[in-house]
C-alpha positions as CSV (number, residue, x, y, z in Angstrom):
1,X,12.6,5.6,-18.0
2,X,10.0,7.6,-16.5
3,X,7.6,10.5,-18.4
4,X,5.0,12.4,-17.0
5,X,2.4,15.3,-17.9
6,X,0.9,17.2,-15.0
7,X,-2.3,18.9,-16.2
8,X,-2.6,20.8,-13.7
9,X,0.2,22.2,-11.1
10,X,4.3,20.7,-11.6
11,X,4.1,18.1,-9.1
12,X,6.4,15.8,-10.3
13,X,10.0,14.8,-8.3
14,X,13.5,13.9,-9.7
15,X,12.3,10.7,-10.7
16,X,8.8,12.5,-12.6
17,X,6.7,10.4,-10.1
18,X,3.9,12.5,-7.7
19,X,4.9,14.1,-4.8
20,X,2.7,16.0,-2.1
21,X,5.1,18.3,-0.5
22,X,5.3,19.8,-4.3
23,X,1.5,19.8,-4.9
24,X,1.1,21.7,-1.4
25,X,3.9,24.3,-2.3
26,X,2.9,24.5,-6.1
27,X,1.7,27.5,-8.4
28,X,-1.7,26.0,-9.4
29,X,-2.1,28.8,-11.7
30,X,0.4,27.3,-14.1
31,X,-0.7,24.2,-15.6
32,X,0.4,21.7,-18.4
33,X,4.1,20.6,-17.3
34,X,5.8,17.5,-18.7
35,X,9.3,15.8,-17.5
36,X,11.1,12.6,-18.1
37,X,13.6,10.9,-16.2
38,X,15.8,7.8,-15.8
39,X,16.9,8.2,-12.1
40,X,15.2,5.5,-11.2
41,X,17.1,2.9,-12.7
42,X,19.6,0.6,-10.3
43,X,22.4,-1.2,-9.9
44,X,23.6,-3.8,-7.5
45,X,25.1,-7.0,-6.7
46,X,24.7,-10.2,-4.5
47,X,27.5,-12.3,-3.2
48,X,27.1,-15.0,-1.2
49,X,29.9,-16.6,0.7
50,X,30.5,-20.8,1.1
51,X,29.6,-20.6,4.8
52,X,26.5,-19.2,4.3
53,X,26.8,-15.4,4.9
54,X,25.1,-13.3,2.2
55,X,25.6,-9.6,1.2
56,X,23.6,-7.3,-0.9
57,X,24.7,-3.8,-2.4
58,X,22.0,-1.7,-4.3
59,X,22.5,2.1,-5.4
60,X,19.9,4.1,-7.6
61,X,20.3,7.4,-8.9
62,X,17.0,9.3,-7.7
63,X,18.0,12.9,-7.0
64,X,20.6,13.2,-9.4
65,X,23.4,11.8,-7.6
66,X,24.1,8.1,-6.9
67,X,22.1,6.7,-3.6
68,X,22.4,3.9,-1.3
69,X,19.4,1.6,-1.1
70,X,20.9,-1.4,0.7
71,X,23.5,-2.4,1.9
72,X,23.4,-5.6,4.3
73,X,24.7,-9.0,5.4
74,X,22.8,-11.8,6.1
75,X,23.6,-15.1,8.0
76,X,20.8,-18.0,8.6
77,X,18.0,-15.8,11.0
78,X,20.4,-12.5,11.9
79,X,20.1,-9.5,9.0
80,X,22.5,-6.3,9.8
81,X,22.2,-3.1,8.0
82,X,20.4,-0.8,5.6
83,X,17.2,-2.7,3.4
84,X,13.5,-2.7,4.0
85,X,12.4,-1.7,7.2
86,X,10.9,-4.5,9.2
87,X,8.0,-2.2,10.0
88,X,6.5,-2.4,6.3
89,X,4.9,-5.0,4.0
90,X,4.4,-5.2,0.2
91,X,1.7,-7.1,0.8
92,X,-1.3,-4.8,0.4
93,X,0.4,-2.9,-2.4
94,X,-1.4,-2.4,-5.8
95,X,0.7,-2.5,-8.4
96,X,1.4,1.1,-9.4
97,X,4.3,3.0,-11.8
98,X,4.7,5.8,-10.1
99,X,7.9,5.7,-7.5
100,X,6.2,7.3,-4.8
101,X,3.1,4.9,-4.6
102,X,-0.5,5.3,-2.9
103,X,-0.8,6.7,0.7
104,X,-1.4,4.6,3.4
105,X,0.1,1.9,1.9
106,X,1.4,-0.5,5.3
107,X,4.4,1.0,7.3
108,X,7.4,2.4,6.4
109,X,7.7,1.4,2.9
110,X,11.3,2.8,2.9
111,X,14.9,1.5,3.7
112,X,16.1,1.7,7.5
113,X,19.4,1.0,9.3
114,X,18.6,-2.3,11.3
115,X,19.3,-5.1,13.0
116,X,16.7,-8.0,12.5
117,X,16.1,-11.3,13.7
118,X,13.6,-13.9,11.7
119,X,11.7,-17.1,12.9
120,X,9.5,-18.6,10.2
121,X,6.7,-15.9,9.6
122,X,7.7,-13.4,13.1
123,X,10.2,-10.6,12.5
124,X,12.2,-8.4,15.1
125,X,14.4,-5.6,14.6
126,X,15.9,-2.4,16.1
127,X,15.9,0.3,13.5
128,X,17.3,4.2,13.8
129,X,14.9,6.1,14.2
130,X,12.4,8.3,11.9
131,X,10.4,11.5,12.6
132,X,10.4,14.8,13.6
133,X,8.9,17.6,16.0
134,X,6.7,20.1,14.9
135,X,8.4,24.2,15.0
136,X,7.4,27.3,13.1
137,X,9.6,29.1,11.4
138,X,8.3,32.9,11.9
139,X,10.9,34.4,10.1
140,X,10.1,32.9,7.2
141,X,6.2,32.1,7.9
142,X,6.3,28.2,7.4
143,X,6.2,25.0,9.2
144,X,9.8,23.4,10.5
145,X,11.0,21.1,12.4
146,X,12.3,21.5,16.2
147,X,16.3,21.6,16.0
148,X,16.8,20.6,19.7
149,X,15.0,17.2,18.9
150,X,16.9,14.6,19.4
151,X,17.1,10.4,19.5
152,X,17.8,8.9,22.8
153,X,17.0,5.3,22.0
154,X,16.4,3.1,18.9
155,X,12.7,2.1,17.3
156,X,11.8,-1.8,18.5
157,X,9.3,-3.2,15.6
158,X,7.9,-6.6,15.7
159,X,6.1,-8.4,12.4
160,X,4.3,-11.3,11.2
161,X,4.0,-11.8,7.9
162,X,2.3,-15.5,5.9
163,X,-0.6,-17.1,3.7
164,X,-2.9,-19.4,4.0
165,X,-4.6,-20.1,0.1
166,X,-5.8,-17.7,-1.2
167,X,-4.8,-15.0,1.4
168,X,-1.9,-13.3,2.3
169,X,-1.6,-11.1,5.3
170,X,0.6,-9.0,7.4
171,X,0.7,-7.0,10.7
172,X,3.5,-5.0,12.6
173,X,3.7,-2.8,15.7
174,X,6.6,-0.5,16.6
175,X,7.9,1.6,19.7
176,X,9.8,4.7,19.4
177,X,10.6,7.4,22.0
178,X,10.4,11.3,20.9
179,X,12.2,13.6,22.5
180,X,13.9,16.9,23.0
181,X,16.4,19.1,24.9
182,X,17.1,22.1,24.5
183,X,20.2,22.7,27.0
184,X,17.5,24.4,29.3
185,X,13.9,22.5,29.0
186,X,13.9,19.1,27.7
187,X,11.0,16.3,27.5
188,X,10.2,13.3,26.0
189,X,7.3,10.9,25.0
190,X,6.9,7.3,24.0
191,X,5.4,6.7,20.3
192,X,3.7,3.7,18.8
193,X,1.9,2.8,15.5
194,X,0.6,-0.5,14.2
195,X,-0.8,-2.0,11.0
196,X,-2.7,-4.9,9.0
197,X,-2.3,-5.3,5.7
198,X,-4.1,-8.2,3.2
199,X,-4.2,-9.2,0.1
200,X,-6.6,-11.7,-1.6
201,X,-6.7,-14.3,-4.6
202,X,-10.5,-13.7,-5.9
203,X,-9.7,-16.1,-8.8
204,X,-7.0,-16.3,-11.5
205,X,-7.0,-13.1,-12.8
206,X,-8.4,-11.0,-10.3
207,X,-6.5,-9.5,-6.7
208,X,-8.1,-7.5,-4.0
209,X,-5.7,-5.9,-1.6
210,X,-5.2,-2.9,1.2
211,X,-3.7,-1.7,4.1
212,X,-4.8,0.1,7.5
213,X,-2.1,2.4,9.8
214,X,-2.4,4.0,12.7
215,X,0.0,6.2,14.9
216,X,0.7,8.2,17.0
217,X,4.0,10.2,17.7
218,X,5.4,7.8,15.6
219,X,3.8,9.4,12.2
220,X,6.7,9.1,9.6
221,X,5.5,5.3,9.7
222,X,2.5,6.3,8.8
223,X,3.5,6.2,4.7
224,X,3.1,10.2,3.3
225,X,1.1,11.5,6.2
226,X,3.4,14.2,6.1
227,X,2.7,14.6,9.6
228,X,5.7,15.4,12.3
229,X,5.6,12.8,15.4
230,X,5.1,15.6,18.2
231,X,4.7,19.7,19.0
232,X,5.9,21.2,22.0
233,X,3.2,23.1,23.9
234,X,5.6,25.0,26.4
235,X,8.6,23.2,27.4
236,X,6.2,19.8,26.7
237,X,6.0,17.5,24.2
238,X,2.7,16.5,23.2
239,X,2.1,13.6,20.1
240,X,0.4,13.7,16.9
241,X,-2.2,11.0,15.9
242,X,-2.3,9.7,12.2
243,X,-4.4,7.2,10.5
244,X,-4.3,6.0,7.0
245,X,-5.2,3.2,4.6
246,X,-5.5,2.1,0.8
247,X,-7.5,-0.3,-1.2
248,X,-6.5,-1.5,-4.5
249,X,-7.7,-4.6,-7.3
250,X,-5.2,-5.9,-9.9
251,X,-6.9,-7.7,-12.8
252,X,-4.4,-10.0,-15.1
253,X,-5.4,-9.8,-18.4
254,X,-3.0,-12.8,-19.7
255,X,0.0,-12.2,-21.8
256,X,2.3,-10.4,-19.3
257,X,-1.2,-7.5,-19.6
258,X,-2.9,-6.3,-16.6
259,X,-5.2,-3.7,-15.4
260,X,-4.7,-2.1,-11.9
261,X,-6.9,0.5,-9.4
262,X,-6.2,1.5,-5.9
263,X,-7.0,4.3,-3.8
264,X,-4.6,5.3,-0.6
265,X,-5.4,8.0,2.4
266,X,-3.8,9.7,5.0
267,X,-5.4,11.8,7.6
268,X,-3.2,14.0,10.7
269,X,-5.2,15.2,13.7
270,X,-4.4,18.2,14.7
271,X,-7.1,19.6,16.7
272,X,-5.0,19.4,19.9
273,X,-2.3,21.7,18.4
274,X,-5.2,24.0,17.1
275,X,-6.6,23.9,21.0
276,X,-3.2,24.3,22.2
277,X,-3.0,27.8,19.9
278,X,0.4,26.1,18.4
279,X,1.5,28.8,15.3
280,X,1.2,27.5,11.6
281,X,-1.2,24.4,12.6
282,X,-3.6,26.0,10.2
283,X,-0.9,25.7,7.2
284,X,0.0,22.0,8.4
285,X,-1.0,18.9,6.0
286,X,-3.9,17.3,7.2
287,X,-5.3,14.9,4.7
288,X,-3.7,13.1,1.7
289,X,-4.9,11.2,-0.8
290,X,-4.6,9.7,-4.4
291,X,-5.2,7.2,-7.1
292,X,-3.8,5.9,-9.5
293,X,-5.2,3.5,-12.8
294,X,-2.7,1.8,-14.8
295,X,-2.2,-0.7,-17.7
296,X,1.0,-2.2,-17.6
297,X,2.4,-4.9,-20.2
298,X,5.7,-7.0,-21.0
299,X,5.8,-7.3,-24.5
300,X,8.8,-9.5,-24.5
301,X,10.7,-11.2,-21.4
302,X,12.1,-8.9,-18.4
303,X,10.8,-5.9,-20.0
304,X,7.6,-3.6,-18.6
305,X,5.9,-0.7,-19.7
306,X,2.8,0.9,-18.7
307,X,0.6,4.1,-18.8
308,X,-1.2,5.8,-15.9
309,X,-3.3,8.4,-14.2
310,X,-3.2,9.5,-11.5
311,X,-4.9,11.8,-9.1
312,X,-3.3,13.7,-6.1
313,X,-4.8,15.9,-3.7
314,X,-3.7,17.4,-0.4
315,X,-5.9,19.7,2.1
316,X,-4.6,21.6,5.4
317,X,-5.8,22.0,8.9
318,X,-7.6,25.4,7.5
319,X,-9.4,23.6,5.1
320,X,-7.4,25.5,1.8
321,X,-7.0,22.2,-0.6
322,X,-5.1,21.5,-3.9
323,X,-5.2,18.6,-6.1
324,X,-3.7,17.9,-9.5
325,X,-4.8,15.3,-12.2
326,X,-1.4,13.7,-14.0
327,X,-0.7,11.2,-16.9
328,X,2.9,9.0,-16.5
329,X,4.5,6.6,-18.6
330,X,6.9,4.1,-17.7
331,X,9.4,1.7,-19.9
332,X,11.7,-0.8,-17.2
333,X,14.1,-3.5,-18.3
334,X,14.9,-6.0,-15.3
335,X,18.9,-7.7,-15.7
C-alpha cells in the first residue's frame, strides 16, 4: 500500500507516487491533496523446465487495470521477450518508495520487448523502440507528438555491468533511428545515448551512488526528461539533446533500519527548436528535478515500510517553473 499528502499541487499518479507531467499540468492554487493506493502490488510466477529453459510471468495493477511487466524465456546466454531493458542499470539507484524514482537515474529503467544475448559481465540486445517527435497541437494550444512518425528499424544497446570490492559499476550505449513519413515528405535521423552509472561501499553501513545520461534523439532513455527524440523543421528532422544524472547515499542503520538521500536531474536543450521558431518550444519541459529522504524499516521478515519526502519541481523552455513538496508512506510485504 501506498499514501501520499501533496502540500502543495495534486501530483500524485494511480499508484500515489510523484509524477512531472501532473506537476506541469496542475492547479497550484489548490493545495493539501492526499490519496492511497494498492496498485502497486504484483503477482507472478517462475517455472523452470528440466532442460534448462526458464520462464517468468509478472503482472501489476498500476493504472487500475491488470498490466504486464514481464513476460520472457530464458535458455543458458539467449533472453526473448518483455523484462528490463538492457539499456538500464539498478546500480546507481538510491533506494527510494516512491514508484516513479529520481530523474536521471541510468537508462531506461522500464520494461522493453527484446532479444538479449549475455557473456559474463557484456550484454546485447535488440529492443522495440521508444520515443517520439515533437508536433504542436494548435487547435488545442499544447505540445503533441508527430502522427506520421514511424519505426523503421529496432534500438541495438550494448552493456557491461560488474564489481570489483567495494565498487560496482555499469555503462551502456544504444542506437536508434528516428524517423518520419508523411506519404509526401519523409526523413529520418540516427539517435544515440550512453551512460555510467556507480555505486560505492564507503564502509558497513554507508553507500554512495549515481548515475550520468546523455542523449540525443534518443531522449526517452534519458529516464523522465520528458523530452521527445526529434522536431521537424520543414520537411526535416532535427534531434533533441538531453543530459541527466542523480546522486544518492544509503546509510544502514542495523535492524532491517536505514536512512536514504538522493537527488536526480534532467535537463532538454532546446535552443535549436527556439532558433528554428518551432511553435510551443516555450511551453516544452526543460529541466526536471527531485529528491527524495526516506526511512525505511522491516519490523519483522519480508515486510517493509517507510516514510518520505519528497520534492519535485519542473521548469519550461520560457523559464515559467512549478514545484511541489509531498509526504508518502509505504507498507510492502514480499511472498
Amino acid at each position: 500500500m501506498n499514501a501520499s499528502y501533496d502540500m502543495d499541487a495534486d501530483i500524485a499518479d494511480s499508484s500515489q507516487s510523484g509524477s512531472f507531467g501532473n506537476l506541469a499540468s496542475s492547479n497550484d492554487e489548490i493545495d493539501g491533496h492526499f490519496g492511497a493506493s494498492a496498485q502497486q502490488s504484483r503477482f507472478g510466477f517462475t517455472a523452470t523446465h528440466s532442460e534448462g529453459v526458464k520462464v517468468n510471468v509478472e503482472g501489476d495493477f498500476y493504472g487500475g487495470d491488470f498490466r504486464l511487466r514481464h513476460a520472457y524465456g530464458q535458455y543458458e546466454n539467449w533472453l526473448i521477450g518483455q523484462t528490463w531493458s538492457n539499456y538500464n542499470s539498478f546500480v546507481g539507484n538510491t533506494s527510494v518508495l516512491d514508484f516513479t524514482g529520481q530523474a536521471g537515474w541510468a537508462g531506461y529503467q522500464l520494461r522493453s520487448v527484446q532479444a538479449r544475448y549475455t557473456s559474463g559481465p557484456f550484454s546485447f540486445s535488440v529492443e522495440e523502440n521508444k520515443g517520439s517527435i515533437y508536433a504542436w497541437d494548435a487547435a488545442e494550444s499544447e505540445r503533441s507528438t508527430l502522427s506520421s512518425a514511424k519505426d523503421s528499424m529496432p534500438t541495438f544497446t550494448v552493456r557491461m555491468e560488474d564489481s570489483a570490492g567495494a565498487v560496482s559499476y555499469s555503462a551502456a550505449a544504444l542506437m536508434k533511428q528516428v524517423s518520419y513519413d508523411d506519404g509526401s515528405d519523409d526523413d529520418s535521423a540516427i539517435g544515440f545515448a550512453a551512460f555510467g552509472a556507480l555505486k560505492f561501499q564507503l564502509t558497513d553501513m554507508v553507500t554512495v551512488q549515481g548515475a550520468l545520461n546523455y542523449g540525443n534523439g534518443a531522449n526517452s532513455y534519458v529516464y523522465l526528461s520528458g523530452a521527445n527524440d526529434a522536431y521537424l523543421d520543414g520537411d526535416s528532422l532535427e534531434t533533441i539533446t538531453t543530459y541527466g544524472g542523480s546522486i544518492g547515499a544509503g546509510i544502514s542503520l542495523g535492524g532491517g533500519r536505514s536512512i536514504n538521500l538522493g537527488y536526480g536531474m534532467t535537463k532538454a536543450d532546446w535552443d535549436d527548436a527556439e532558433d528554428d521558431n518551432i511553435a510551443g518550444v516555450a511551453n516544452a519541459q526543460e529541466t526536471n528535478q527531485n529528491v527524495f529522504l526516506n526511512y525505511q524499516w522491516t519490523p519483522v521478515k519480508n515486510t517493509m515500510m517507510g516514510v518520505e519526502y519528497g520534492y519535485w519541481d519542473t521548469e519550461n523552455v520560457d523559464g515559467d517553473s512549478k514545484d511541489a513538496n509531498r509526504i508518502m508512506f509505504a507498507a510492502q510485504y514480499n511472498f
